[in-house]
C-alpha positions in Angstrom: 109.7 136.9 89.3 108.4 139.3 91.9 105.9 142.1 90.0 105.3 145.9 91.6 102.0 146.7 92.6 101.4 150.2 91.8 99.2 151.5 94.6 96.4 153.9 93.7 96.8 157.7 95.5 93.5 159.8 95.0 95.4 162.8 96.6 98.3 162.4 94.6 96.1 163.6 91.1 94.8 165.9 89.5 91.8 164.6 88.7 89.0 162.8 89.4 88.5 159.2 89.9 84.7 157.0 89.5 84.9 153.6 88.7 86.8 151.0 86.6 87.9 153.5 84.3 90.3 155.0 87.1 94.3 156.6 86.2 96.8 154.9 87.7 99.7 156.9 89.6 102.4 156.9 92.1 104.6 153.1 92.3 106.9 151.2 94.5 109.6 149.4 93.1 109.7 145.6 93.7 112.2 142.9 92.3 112.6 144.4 88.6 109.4 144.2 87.2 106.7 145.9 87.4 102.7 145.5 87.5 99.8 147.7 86.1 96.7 147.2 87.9 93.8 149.8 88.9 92.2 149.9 92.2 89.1 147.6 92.9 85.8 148.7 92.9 85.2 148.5 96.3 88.2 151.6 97.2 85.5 154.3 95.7 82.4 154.8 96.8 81.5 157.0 94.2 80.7 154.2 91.7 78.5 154.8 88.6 77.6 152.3 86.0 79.5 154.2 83.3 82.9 154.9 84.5 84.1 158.9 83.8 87.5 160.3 84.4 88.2 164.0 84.5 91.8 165.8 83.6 93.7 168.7 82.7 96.5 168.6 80.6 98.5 170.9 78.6 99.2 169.8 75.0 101.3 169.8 71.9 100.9 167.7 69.1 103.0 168.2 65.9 101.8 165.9 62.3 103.9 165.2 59.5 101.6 163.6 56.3 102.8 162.4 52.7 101.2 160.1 50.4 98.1 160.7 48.1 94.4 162.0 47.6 91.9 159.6 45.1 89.5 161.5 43.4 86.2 160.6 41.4 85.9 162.3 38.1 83.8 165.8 38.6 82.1 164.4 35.1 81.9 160.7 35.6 81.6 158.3 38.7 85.0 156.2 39.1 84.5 152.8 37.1 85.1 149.2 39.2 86.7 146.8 37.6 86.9 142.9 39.4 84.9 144.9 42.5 87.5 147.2 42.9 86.9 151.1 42.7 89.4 153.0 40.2 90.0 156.6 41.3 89.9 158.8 38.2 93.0 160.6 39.2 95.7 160.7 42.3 97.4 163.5 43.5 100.4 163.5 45.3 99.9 165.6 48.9 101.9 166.5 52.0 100.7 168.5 55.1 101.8 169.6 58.4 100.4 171.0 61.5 100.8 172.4 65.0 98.6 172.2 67.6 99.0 173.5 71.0 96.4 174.0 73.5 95.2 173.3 77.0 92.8 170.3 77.9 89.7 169.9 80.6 87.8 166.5 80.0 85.9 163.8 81.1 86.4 161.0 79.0 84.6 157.3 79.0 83.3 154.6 77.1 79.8 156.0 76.9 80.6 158.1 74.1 77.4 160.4 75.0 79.1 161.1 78.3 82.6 162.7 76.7 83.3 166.0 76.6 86.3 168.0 76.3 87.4 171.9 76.4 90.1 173.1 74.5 91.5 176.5 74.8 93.8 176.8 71.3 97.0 178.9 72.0 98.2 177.8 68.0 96.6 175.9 65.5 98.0 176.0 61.8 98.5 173.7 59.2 100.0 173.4 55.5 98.8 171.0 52.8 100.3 170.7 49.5 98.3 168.9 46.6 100.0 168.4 43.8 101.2 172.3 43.3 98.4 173.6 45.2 98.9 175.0 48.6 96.7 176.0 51.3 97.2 177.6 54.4 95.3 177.3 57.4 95.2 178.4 61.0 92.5 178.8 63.5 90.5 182.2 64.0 91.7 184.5 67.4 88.0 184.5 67.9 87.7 180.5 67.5 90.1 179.8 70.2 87.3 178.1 72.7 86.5 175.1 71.7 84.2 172.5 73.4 84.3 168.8 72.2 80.6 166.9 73.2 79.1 163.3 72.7 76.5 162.7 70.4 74.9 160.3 68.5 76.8 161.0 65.7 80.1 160.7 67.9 82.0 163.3 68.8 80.9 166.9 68.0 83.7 170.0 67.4 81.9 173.3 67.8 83.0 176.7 69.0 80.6 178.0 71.7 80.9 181.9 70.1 81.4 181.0 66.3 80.5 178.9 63.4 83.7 177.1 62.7 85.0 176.2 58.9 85.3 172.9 57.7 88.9 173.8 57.3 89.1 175.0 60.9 87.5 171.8 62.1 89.6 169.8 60.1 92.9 171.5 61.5 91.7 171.2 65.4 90.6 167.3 64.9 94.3 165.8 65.8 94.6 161.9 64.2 94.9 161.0 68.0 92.6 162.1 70.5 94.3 163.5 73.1 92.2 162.9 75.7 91.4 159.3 75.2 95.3 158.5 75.6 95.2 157.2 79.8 92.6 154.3 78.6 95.4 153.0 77.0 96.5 152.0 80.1 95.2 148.1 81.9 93.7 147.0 84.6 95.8 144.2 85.5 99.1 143.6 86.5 101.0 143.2 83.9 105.5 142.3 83.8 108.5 143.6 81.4 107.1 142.3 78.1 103.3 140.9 79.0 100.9 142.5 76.5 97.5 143.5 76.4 94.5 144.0 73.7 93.1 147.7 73.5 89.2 147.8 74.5 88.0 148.2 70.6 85.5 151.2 72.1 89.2 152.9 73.0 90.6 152.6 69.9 87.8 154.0 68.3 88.0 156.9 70.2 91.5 157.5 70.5 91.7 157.4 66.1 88.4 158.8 65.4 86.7 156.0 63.6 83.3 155.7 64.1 83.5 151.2 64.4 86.2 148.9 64.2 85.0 145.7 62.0 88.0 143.3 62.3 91.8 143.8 63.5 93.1 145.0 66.8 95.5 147.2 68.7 98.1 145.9 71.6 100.0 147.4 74.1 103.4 146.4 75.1 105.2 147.1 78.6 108.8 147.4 77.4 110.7 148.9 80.0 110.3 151.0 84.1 112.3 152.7 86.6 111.0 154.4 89.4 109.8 157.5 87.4 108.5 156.5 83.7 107.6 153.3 82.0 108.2 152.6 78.3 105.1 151.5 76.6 104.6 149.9 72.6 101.0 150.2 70.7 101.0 148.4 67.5 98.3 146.5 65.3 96.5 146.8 61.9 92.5 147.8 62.0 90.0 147.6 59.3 87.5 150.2 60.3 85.0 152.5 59.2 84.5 156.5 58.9 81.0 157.6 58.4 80.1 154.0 56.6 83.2 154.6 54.6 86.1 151.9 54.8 89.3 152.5 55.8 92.7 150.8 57.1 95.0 151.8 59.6 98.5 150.2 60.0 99.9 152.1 63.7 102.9 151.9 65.6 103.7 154.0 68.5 105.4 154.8 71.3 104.3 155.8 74.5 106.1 157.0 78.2 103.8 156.8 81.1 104.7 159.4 83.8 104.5 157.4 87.3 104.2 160.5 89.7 101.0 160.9 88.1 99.9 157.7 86.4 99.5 159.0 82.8 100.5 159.4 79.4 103.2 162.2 78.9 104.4 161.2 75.6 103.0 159.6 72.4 105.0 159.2 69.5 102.7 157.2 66.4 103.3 156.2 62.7 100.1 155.3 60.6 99.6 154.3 57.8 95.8 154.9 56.6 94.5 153.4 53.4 90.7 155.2 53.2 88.3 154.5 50.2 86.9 157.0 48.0 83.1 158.3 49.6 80.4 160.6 48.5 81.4 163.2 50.3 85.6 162.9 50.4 88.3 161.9 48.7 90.2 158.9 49.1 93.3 158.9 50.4 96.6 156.5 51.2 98.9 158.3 53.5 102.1 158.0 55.9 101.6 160.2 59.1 104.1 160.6 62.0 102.0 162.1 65.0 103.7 163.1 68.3 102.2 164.7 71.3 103.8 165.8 74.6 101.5 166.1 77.7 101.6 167.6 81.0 99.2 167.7 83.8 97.9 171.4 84.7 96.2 172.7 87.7 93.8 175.4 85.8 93.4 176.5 81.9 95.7 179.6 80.8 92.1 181.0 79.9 90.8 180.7 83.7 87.7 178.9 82.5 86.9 175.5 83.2 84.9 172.8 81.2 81.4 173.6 82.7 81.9 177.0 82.6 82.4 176.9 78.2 80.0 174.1 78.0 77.6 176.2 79.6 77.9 179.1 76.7 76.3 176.5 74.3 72.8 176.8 74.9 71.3 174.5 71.7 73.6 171.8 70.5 72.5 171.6 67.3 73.3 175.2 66.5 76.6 174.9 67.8 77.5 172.1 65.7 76.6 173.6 62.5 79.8 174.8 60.4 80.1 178.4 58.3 80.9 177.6 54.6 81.6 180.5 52.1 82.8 180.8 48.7 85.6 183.0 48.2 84.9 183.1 44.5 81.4 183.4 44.4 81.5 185.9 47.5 78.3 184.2 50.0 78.4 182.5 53.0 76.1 180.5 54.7 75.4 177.6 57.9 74.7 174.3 57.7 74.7 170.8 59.0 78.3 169.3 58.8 76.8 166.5 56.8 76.6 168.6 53.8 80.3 169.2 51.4 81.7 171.5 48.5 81.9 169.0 45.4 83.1 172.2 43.5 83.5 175.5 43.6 83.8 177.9 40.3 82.8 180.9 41.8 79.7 181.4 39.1 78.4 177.8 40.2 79.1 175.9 43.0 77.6 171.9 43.8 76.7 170.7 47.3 76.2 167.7 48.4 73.9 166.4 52.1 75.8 163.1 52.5 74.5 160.5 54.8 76.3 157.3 55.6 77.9 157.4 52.3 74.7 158.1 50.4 73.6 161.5 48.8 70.3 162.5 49.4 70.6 166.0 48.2 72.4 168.0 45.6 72.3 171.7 45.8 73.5 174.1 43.1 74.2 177.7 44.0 74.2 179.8 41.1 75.3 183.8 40.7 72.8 185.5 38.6 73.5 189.0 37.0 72.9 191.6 38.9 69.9 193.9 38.3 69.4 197.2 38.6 69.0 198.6 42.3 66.0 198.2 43.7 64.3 195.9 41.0 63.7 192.4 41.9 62.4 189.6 40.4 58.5 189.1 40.3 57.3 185.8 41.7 55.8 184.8 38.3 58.6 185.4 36.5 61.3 182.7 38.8 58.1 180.2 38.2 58.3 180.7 34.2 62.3 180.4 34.3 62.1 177.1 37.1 59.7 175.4 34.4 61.5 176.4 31.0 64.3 174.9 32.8 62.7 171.4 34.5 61.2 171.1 30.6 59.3 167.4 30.2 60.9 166.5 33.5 58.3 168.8 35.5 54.9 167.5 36.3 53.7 170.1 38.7 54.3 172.8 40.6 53.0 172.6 44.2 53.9 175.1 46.3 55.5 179.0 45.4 55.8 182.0 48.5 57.7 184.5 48.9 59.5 186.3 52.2 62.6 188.1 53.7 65.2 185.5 55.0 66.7 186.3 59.1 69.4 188.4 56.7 67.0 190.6 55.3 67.1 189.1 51.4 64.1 188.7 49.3 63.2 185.2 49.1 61.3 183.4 46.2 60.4 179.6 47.1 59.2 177.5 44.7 58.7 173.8 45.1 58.4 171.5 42.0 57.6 167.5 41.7 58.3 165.3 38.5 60.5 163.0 37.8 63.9 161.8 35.5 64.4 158.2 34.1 61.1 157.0 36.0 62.3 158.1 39.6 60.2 160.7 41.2 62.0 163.9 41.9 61.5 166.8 43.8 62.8 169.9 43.2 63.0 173.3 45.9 64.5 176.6 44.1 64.9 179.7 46.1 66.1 183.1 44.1 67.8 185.2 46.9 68.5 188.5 46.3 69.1 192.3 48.1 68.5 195.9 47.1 71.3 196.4 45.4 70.3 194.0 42.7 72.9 191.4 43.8 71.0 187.6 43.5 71.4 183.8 43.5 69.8 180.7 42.5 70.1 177.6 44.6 68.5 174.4 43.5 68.0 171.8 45.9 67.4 168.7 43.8 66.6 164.8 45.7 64.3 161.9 45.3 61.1 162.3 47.1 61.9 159.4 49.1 64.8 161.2 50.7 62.0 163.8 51.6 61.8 162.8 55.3 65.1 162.2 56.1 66.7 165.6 54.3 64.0 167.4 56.6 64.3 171.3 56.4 68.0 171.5 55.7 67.3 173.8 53.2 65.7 175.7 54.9 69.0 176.0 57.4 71.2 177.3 54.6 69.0 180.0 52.9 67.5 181.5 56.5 71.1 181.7 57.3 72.3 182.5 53.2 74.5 186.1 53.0 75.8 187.9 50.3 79.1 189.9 50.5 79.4 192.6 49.0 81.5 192.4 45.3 85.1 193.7 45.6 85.6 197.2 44.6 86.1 197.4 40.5 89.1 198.9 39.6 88.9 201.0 36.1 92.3 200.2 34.7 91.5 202.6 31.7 90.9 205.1 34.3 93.4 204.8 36.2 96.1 204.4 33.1 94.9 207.8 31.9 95.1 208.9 35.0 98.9 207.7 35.3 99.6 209.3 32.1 98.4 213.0 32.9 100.2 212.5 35.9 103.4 212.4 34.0 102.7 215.7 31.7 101.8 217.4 35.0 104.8 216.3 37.1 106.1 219.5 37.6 102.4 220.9 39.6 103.3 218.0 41.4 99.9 215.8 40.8 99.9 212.6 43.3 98.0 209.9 41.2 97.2 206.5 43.3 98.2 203.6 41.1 96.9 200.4 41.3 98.3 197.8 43.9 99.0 194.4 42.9 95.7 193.4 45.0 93.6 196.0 43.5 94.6 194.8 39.9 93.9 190.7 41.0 90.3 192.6 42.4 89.4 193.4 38.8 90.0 189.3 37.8 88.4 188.4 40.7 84.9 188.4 40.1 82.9 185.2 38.1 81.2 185.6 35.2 77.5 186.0 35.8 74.9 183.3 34.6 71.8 185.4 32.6 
C-alpha cells in the first residue's frame, strides 16, 4: 500500500523549527494511508545539538479525580508487613479542576533548556477528602506564570509573587501541555503501525522525574485530509522525587494537519503512588482532557522572554509562601520543605530530600507579652536547656538581631545528641512590639548539617506575623443588645455580632507558656 508523505512547510507554522525535534504540518493525500515523518537534517541550517521547538497555544484542560489518599500515622510510622508498607488510614477523595490559559514555550529533551509562559485566564479546583473540602483558585495577582529547567526538573514560579503550594499544585496539570507535539514520530508510519514514546518524553509530558521499567506507545488509528486519530497507551513504573509510583494511561489524541500538532488530548490514568516523607500516598482514577489551538500572540501582549526576563534570581523565584491560617504567620521557603500538621498553637515542618528528612522544624505560638517587653537573651538560653534536659551537651553559638521584617530575633545553636546520634539543635524566638512571639525549633542530625545549608535561615529572615483577629467581647456586646431593647423607643442602633465576628472569637489557638 502506497503511504503519504507529509511534506514539511516552515511558512505554514507558527513556530519555530531547529533540528530533529521539528512539528510536522500541512499533508497530501496518497492511496489511503498515510505517513508521519519529519524533515531531514539537512532542510535546516539552523541545527543545534539539542533540538528546541518554540509555540503558542491557547489552552483548556478540565480533570476529573476519585480514588484515595494513604496516610502514615501523625503518632507512629506505618508498619510493613512481608516488605509491604501499611498505610495507617485511607481516605476516600475526589477533585476537580479547570485550567485555561495561554501558552509560549520552547520545549526539548534537554530538560535545562525548557521553558514555558503561561498567562492564567482561570485556574480553580475542588478536592473533597473524606468530608473535608477545599477550595482553590489562583491569585488575580499570580496570573503570570513562567515554567524553567532546572536540575531539579521543571521549576513553577510566579515572576511578581511567591506562589502557595496549593496554587502550584492547581497550575501543575497531570499532562504537560507543552510537551504534547513530541508525541509525534519521526518516521513514516501507516493506518495501525505503532511507535514507542522516547522515555525522556514521557517523563516530561506526566511529570515524573525517571521512568525505571514499562513504556508508552502511540497508535495511528485513523486520517483524512484535515486530522488524524492518534491512540497512547502503556503501563510505567516510575518515580516522583525518589518516591515510587505506577501509572496505567490511555488516551486519545487528534492531530490538526494544517498545522502539524496536537489539538485534542483526551487521557485516563490510573496512578498507584507510595506513601513518602513528605506526601501522602495515593491510588486514583483521573480523566484529563485538553483542547489546544495555535495562537499568534498571548491575550496579555507579553511574550516568553519578555516574563522570563522579570525573574532576575531563580532561586528566589522558586521559593513558595506558606502561612498558617490557624496560627496567623507566614513565611518563604524552599519547595522541598512540607506542612506535616498544622494545629494553629504548633505546627511540624519537614525539609524532605529524595524521600529522606533532614530537618524537622516546630513552629510554636507563645503567649503574648506585654507591649514592648521582650524576652532577654539569657532567659530563651535557660528555657532551650530546661527543655533539651540530659540530651544537651553544649551550647555553641547564641546572637541576637532584627529579621528583613523588622522582628526581634534570638538565635541560639545547641549540639548533643538522642539514642547515641549526634544532634544539633537551632532555636530562634521571634517576636514584635506588640508582644506577639514564636518559637521555631529546627531539629537534624549534624550530618545533615552541610546539605540543609542555611534554610533556616530562609524562613525566619523572611518569618511574618499577622496581626490576631479583632476579639469580639460577647459579654459586651450581649449587654449591649439588651440595653438596646429597654431603649428602643430613643431609638439606640447597637451593632450585633456577624456570624464571622462570632467564628473570630473561636478562632484564635491556645497559647503555649
Amino acid at each position: 500500500m502506497d503511504s503519504l508523505q507529509i511534506k514539511t512547510d516552515a511558512s505554514n507554522r507558527n513556530v519555530t523549527l531547529l533540528d530533529r525535534r521539528q512539528w510536522l504540518i500541512a499533508s497530501m493525500i496518497a492511496a489511503g494511508a498515510i505517513s508521519l515523518t519529519r524533515p531531514s537534517f539537512a532542510e535546516s541550517k539552523r541545527l543545534a545539538t539539542k533540538s528546541i521547538e518554540t509555540g503558542k497555544f491557547r489552552i483548556r484542560a478540565v480533570s476529573e479525580v476519585s480514588g484515595e489518599i494513604r496516610l502514615k500515622s501523625q503518632i507512629n510510622d506505618a508498619k510493613a508487613k512481608n516488605g509491604k508498607l501499611i498505610a495507617a488510614k485511607t481516605a476516600p477523595m475526589k477533585a476537580s479542576s479547570t485550567l485555561e490559559y495561554d501558552e509560549h514555550y520552547e520545549s526539548s529533551l534537554n530538560i535545562l533548556q525548557c521553558r514555558t509562559y503561561q498567562h492564567f485566564r482561570e485556574a480553580t479546583s475542588e478536592i473533597q477528602v473524606d468530608r473535608h473540602v477545599t477550595k482553590t483558585s489562583l491569585r488575580e495577582q499570580c496570573r503570570d506564570i513562567l515554567r524553567f529547567g532546572s536540575d531539579q526538573g521543571l521549576v513553577t514560579a510566579c515572576p511578581d509573587n511567591p506562589l502557595f503550594a496549593a496554587e502550584r499544585d492547581l497550575i501543575e496539570c497531570p499532562i504537560n501541555s507543552m510537551f504534547l507535539d513530541q508525541l509525534l514520530t519521526e518516521r513514516e508510519v501507516n493506518i495501525a503501525d505503532k511507535w514507542t514514546v522516547e522515555r525522556e518524553v514521557a517523563c516530561r509530558l506526566l511529570n515524573v522525574d525517571a521512568i525505571q521499567d514499562g513504556k508508552l506507545v502511540m497508535c495511528l488509528v485513523e486520517a483524512d485530509e484535515s486530522k488524524a486519530q492518534l491512540e497512547l497507551n502503556g503501563t510505567i513504573a516510575a518515580s516522583v522525587r525518589q518516591v515510587p509510583t505506577t501509572i496505567v494511561l490511555e488516551g486519545k489524541l487528534l492531530l490538526d494537519r494544517s498545522t502539524g500538532t496536537i489539538s485534542w488530548f483526551a487521557v485516563n490514568l490510573d496512578e498507584t503512588r507510595e506513601i513518602s516523607e513528605a506526601e501522602p500516598g495515593f491510588h486514583v482514577n483521573a480523566q484529563v482532557k485538553i483542547l489546544r489551538s495555535g495562537i499568534e500572540s498571548m491575550v496579555s501582549g507579553l511574550t516568553l522572554d519578555e516574563v522570563a526576563q522579570r525573574i532576575t534570581n531563580q532561586e528566589a523565584a522558586s521559593l513558595l509562601q506558606f502561612q498558617s491560617d490557624l496560627g496567623y504567620y507566614r513565611f518563604l521557603a524552599n519547595r522541598k520543605w512540607s506542612t506535616y500538621r498544622d494545629n494553629g498553637e504548633e505546627a511540624t515542618l519537614r525539609y524532605v530530600v529524595n524521600d529522606r528528612v533532614l530537618c524537622q522544624c516546630n513552629v510554636t505560638n507563645m503567649i503574648d507579652l506585654e507591649a514592648g517587653r521582650q524576652l532577654s537573651l539569657e532567659g530563651f538560653r535557660s528555657d532551650v536547656k530546661a527543655g533539651l534536659g540530659s540530651s544537651l551537651s553544649e551550647m555553641i553559638e547564641g546572637t541576637e538581631r532584627l529579621t528583613s521584617n523588622k522582628l526581634r530575633m534570638l538565635r541560639i545553636v545547641s549540639r548533643g545528641s538522642v539514642q547515641g546520634v549526634g544532634i544539633l539543635w537551632i532555636h530562634y524566638h521571634l517576636s514584635n512590639d506588640t508582644g506577639r512571639r514564636v518559637v521555631l525549633a529546627f531539629t537534624l542530625n549534624e550530618s545533615n548539617l552541610e546539605a540543609f545549608s542555611e534554610e533556616d535561615a530562609q524562613i525566619t529572615d523572611s518569618f511574618e506575623l499577622v496581626n490576631w483577629p479583632t476579639k469580639v467581647d460577647e459579654k459586651s456586646l450581649d449587654a449591649a443588645a439588651q440595653a438596646a431593647k429597654q431603649t428602643e423607643d430613643k431609638k439606640v442602633l447597637v451593632s450585633q455580632p456577624t456570624k464571622n465576628e462570632q467564628a473570630e472569637v473561636k478562632s484564635r489557638p491556645k497559647m503555649a507558656r
